[in-house]
C-alpha positions in Angstrom: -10.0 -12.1 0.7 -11.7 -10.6 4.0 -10.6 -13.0 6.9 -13.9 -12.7 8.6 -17.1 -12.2 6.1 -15.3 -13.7 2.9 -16.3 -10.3 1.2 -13.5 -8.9 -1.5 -11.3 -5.9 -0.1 -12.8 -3.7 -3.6 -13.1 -0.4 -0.6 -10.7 2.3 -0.8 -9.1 3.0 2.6 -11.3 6.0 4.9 -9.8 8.9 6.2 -9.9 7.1 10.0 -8.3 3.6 8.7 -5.6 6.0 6.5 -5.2 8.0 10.5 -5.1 4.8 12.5 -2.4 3.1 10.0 -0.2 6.4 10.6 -0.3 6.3 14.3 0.7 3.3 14.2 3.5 4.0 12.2 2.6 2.6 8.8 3.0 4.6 5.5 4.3 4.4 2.5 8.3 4.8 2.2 10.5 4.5 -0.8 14.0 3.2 0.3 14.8 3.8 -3.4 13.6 7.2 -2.9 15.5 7.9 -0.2 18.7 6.0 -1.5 18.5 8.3 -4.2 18.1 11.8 -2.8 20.7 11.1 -0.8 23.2 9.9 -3.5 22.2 13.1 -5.8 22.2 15.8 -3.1 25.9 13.8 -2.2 26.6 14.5 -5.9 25.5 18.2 -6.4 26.8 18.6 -2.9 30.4 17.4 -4.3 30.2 19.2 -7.8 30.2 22.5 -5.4 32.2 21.7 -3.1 34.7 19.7 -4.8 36.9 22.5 -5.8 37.3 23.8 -2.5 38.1 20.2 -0.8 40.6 20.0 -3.5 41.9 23.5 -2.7 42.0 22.6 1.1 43.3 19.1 0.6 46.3 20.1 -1.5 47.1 23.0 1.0 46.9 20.8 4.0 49.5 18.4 1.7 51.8 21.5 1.3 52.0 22.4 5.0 52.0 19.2 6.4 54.8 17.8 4.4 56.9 20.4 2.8 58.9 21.3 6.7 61.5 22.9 7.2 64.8 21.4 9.5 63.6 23.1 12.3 59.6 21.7 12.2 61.0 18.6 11.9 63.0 18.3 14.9 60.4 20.3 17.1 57.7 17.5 18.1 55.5 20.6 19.6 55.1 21.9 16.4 53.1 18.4 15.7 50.2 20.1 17.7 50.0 23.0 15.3 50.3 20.8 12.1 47.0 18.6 13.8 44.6 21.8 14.7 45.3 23.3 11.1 44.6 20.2 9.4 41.8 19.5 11.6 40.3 23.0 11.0 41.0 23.1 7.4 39.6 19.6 6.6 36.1 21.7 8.4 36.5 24.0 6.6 36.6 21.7 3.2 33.9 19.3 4.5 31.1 21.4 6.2 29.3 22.4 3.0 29.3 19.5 1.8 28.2 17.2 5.1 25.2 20.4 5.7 23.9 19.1 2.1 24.0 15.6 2.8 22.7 15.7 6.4 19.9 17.8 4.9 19.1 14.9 2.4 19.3 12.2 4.8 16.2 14.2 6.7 14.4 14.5 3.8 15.1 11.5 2.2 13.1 8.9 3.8 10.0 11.6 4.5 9.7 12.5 0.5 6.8 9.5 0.3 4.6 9.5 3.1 5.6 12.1 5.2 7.1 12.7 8.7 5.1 10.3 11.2 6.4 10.2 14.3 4.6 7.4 16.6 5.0 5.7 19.6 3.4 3.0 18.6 5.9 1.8 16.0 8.8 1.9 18.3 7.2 -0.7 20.8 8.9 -4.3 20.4 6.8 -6.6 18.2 7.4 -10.0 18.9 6.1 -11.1 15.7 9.2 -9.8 14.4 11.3 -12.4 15.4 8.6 -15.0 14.7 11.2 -17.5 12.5 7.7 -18.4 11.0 6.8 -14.9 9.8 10.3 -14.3 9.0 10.2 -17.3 6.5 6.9 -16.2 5.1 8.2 -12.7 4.4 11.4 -14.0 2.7 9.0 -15.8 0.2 6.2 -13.2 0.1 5.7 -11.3 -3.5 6.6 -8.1 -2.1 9.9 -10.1 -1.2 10.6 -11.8 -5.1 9.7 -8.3 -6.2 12.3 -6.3 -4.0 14.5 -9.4 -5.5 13.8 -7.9 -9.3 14.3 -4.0 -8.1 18.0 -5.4 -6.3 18.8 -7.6 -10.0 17.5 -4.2 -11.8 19.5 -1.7 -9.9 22.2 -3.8 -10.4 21.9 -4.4 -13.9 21.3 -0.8 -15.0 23.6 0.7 -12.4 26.5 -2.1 -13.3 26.0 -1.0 -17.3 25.8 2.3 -17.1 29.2 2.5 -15.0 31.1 0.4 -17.6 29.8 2.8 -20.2 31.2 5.5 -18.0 33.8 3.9 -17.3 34.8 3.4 -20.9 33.9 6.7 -22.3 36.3 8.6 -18.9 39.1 5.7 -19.8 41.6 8.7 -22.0 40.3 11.3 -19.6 42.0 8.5 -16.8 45.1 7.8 -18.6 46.0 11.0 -19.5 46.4 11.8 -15.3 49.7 10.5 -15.2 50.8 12.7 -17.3 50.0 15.8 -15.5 51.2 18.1 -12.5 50.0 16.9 -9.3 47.7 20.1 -8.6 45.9 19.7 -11.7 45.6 16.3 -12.3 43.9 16.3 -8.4 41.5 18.5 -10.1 40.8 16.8 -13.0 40.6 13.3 -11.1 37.8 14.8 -8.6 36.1 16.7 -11.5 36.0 12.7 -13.4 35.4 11.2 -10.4 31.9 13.7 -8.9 30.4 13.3 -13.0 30.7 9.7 -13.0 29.1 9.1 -9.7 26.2 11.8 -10.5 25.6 10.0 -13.8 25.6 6.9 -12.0 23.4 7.6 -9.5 21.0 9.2 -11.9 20.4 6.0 -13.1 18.2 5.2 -10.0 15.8 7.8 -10.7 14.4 4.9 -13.3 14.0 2.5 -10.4 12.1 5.4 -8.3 9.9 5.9 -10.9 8.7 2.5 -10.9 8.9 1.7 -7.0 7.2 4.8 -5.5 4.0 4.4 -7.6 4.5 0.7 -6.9 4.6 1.6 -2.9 1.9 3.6 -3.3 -0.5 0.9 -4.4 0.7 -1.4 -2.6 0.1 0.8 0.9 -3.2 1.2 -0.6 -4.2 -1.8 -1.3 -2.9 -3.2 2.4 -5.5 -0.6 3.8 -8.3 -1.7 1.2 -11.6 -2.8 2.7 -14.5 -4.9 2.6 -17.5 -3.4 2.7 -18.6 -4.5 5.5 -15.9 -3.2 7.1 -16.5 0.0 5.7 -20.0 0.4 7.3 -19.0 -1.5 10.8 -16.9 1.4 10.9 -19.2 4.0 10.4 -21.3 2.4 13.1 -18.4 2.7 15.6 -17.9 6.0 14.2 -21.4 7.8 13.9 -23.1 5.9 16.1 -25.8 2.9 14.9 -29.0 4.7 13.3 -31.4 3.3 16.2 -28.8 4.9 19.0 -28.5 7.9 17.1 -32.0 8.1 17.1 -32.6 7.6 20.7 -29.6 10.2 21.9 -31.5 13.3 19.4 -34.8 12.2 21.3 -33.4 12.3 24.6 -31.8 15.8 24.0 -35.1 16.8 22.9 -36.8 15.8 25.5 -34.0 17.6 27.9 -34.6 20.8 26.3 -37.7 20.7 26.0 -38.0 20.3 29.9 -35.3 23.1 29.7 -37.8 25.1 28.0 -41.1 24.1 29.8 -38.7 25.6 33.2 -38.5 28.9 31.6 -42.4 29.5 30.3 -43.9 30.4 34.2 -41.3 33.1 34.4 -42.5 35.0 30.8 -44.6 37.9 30.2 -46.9 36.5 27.7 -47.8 33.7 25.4 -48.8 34.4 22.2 -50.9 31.6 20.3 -51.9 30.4 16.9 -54.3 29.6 18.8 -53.9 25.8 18.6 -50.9 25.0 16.4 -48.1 27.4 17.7 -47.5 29.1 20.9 -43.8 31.4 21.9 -43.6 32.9 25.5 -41.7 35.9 25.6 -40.5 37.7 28.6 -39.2 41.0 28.7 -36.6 42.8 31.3 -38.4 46.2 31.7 -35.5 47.7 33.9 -32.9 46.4 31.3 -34.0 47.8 27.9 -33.1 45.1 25.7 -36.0 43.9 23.3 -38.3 40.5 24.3 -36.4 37.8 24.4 -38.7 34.3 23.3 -37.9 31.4 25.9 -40.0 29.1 25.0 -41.9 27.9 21.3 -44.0 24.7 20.3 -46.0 23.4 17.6 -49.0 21.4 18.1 -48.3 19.3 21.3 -45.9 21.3 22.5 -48.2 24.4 22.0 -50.7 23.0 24.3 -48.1 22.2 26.9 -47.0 25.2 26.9 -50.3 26.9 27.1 -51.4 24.6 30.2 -48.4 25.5 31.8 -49.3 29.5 30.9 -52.2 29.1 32.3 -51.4 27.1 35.7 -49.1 30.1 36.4 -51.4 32.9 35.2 -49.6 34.0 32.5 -51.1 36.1 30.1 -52.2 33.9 26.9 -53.0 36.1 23.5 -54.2 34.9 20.8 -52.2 36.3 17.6 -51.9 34.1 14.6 -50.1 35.9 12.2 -47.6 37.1 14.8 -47.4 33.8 16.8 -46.4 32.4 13.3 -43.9 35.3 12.5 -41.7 35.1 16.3 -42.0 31.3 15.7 -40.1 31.0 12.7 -37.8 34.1 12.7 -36.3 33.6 16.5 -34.6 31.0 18.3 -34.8 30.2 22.0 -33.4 32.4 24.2 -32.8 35.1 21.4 -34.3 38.7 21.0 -37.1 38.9 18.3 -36.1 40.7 15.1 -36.3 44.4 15.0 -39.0 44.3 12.2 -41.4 42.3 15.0 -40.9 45.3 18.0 -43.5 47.5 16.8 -46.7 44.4 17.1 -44.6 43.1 20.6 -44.2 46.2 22.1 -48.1 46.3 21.6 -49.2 43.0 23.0 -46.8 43.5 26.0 -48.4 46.8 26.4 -51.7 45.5 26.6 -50.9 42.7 29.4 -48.9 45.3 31.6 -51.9 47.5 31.5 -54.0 44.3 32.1 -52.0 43.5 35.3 -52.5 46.6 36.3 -56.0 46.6 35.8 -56.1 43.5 38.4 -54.6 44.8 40.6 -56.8 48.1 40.3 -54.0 50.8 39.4 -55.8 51.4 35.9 -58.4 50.9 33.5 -59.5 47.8 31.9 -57.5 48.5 28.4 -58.6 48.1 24.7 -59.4 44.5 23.3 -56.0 43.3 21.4 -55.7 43.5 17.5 -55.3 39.7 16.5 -54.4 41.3 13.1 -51.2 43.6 13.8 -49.1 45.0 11.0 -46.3 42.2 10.5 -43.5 43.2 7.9 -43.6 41.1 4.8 -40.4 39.2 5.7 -41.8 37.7 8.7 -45.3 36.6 7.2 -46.2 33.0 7.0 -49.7 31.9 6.0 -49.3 27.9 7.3 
């Protein structure tokens, strides 16, 4: 039950209380995994090597004790007999330690991963709480690791006798052989019994890491409530949400109110839409639409047009087309050039009619020619 609302923990862990658990250095591990990795890989690792540590070890038994007179009486030589045995017994061993260093790595990361954290290796206090200590000792995850220790030593303990009992001539009959191959024969006995043996734990992983699994899971389970207090603190509550999109709307639509006395033109619906477009005659780039509305934000920008004695056209079908088809600060679409090019024609020729350097030019087509793409009738 949920310590705080009562509610059932029936919630599958999110993807932030799965992160958080990590970095704090909680997942799930297997010691029976590991355990048993580690025994295997010590078996294979022996089954390889095995020959060649018997090889080593029966050379390093020849050299060491068969002297002659002179080796013995020499306590120098001592020195010689140490580095060979030392570099022989490397020689015999380093395959075979690679392998099992290798397993001990990967071993304990097999079932949840490597997870390094900080956070885990800070002292806990609770740790040495004699309270919590007691409660763990007669938790259920304690009487179960109880049963997996009576299991593994049940199946383990049988399946050696077994072994045991079917090597027992194989055993006897050592005594009766030379020394270098009855070495070889005990170490080939010995590396199959301990691989059989140690198979026998692959039974116990295949109950305890789905067992691990669940119960990491179900330690992470939450209540629904939790569930949505966290995507609160996550995403933000809906009414602050809602108040940070209007603010940024309002910010760039101020943004955008800036740029409008510094464009060439503003072309209307008249009275639902309205883009300002300004164009950089010395550049050569096409328009460029700094400003667009609907509705209020049509007129504003029209009043402001106006109080700056900016040129406002009126050109549904095209004021429609730019509106939907470019963003801010983007160039209008190629397929739109041919209708701009003509209303910005018209109000450079009307500027300079004002300021008498032409003549008073042709009354504006509301109607140009807009490409099918970029028509919309609303």
């Amino acid at each position: 039950m949920a310590e705080d609302s009562g509610q059932e923990k029936t919630e599958e862990p999110t993807a932030k209380r799965l992160r958080d658990a990590k970095e704090k250095g909680d997942v799930a591990r297997s010691k029976e995994l590991a355990t048993t990795i580690l025994l295997l890989a010590a078996g294979g690792a022996a089954l390889i090597f095995g020959g060649l540590v018997t090889d080593k070890m029966a050379g390093m038994m020849r050299y060491n004790f068969a002297l002659d007179r002179q080796s013995v009486v020499d306590p120098s030589l001592m020195l010689a007999h140490l580095g060979y045995s030392l570099s022989e017994a490397l020689q015999a061993f380093l395959g075979f330690f690679m392998i099992v260093l290798v397993a001990a790595i990967v071993g304990p990361i097999a079932l949840g991963g490597w997870n390094l954290s900080a956070k885990s290796m800070a002292p806990k206090f609770s740790r040495i709480d004699p309270l919590a200590g007691i409660k763990r000792m007669v938790s259920l995850k304690a009487l179960i690791e109880l049963f997996k220790a009576l299991a593994k030593f049940l199946v383990v303990g049988s399946l050696s006798f077994f072994v045991l009992m079917a090597s027992k001539e194989a055993l006897f009959s050592l005594g009766s052989q030379a020394v270098a191959p009855a070495m070889s024969h005990a170490t080939e006995i010995v590396i199959w019994a301990f691989l059989i043996m140690s198979s026998t734990l692959i039974l116990i992983v295949l109950v305890d890491v789905p067992f691990q699994i669940y119960d990491y899971t179900k330690k992470l389970k939450m209540t629904l409530q939790e569930v949505k207090d966290e995507f609160k603190n996550t995403e933000g509550k809906p009414e602050v949400k809602g108040r940070i999109r209007q603010l940024q709307r309002e910010i760039s639509q101020r943004q955008m109110m800036s740029a409008v006395p510094d464009a060439d033109v503003v072309i209307t619906n008249p009275t639902h839409y309205a883009v300002a477009l300004k164009y950089d005659q010395s550049g050569g780039g096409a328009p460029i639409m700094v400003a667009k509305g609907a509705d209020f934000v049509a007129l504003k920008i029209r009043e402001i047009a106006v109080e700056h004695d900016i040129a406002v056209l009126s050109s549904p079908a095209l004021a429609r087309a730019i509106y939907y088809s470019t963003e801010l600060d983007d160039e209008i679409p190629a397929g739109l050039f041919k209708a701009v090019a003509e209303v910005l024609a018209y109000v450079f020729q009307l500027q300079r009619h004002k300021q008498r350097q032409g003549p008073r030019p042709k009354e504006l087509d509301e109607n140009p020619d807009i490409p099918t793409e970029f028509r919309r009738d609303d």
